[in-house]
N, C-alpha and C positions, 0 to 999 in steps of 0.2 A: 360572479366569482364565488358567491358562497355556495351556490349549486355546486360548483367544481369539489371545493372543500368536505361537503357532505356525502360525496362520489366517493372520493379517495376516502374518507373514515366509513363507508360502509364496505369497500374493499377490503382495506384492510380487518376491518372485524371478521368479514366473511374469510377471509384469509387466515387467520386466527383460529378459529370457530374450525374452521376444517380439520387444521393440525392438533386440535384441542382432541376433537372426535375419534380424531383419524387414532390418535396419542390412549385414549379411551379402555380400559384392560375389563370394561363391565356384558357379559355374555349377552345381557338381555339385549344391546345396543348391537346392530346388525352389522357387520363387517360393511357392506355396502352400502352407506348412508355417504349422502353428499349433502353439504349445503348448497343450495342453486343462487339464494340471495340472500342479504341482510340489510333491512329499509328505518335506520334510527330517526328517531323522531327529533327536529331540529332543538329542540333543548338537553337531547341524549338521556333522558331518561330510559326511554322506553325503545327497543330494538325486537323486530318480526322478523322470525328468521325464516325462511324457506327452506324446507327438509326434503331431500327425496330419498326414497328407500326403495332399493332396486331388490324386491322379494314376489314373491305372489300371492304369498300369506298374507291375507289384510289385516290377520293379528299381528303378524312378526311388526309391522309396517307402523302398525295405531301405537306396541307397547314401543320400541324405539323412541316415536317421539315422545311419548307419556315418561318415559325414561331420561329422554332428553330435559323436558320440562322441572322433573324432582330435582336433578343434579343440577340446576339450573344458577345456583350460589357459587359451586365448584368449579363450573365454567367461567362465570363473570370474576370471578375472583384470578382464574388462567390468565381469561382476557386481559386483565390488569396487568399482569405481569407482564404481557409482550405485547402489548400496545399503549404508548405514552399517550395518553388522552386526559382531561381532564377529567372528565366525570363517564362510568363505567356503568350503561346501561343496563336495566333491569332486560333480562331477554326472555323471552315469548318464543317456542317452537311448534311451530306448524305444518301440516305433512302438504308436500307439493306435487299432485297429481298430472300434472302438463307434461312428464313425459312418458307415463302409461296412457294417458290422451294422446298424444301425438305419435305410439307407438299404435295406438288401438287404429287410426283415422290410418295410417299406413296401413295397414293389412287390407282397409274396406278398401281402400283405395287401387292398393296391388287385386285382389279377389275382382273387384269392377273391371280391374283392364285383361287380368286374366280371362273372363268371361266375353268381351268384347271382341278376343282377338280367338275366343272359339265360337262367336257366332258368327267374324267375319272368315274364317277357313269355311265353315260348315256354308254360305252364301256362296262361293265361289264355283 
């Protein structure tokens, strides 16, 4: 049952966390930043957040979270506001590449069958 408990308060922080972002008026922070997840540590001190940044810039992508991280008091103090919790984690953001990975492994993938279905015309 406490697993359930720690499910729903890292929802809702990640829930949180997004509208805080999303809420955000700072240029350096990229319009297209998503939290993907937030994993607090069972005493709630400490929360890893998962950042994705939809750019191709790998600076735009590094200063966002590096941006994220400085305002990082500004946030947890949002947090506070709109989420009743006892104790208001210290948060940690970190850039989540899984889905320029899994965007990368699709292309190899698509390119392999693309190729596949021009050596089997060119067999026939």
């Amino acid at each position: 049952m406490a697993f359930k408990r720690f499910d729903r308060i890292n929802e809702e922080i990640r829930k949180a966390l997004s509208d805080i972002i999303r809420d955000m008026k700072d240029p350096r922070i990229s319009p297209l930043t998503t939290v993907m997840r937030a994993e607090a540590t069972n005493d709630l001190k400490l929360c890893k957040v998962m950042i994705s940044v939809y750019d191709k810039d790998d600076e735009v992508r590094r200063e966002t979270v590096a941006q994220l991280n400085r305002a990082e008091g500004f946030i947890a103090r949002e947090v506070g506001r709109r989420i009743d919790i006892r104790h208001i984690p210290t948060f940690e953001f970190r850039l989540d590449d899984s889905i320029e990975y899994s965007v990368r492994i699709s292309e190899i993938l698509n390119k392999l069958d693309a190729e596949r279905k021009e050596n089997g015309k060119d067999d026939q």
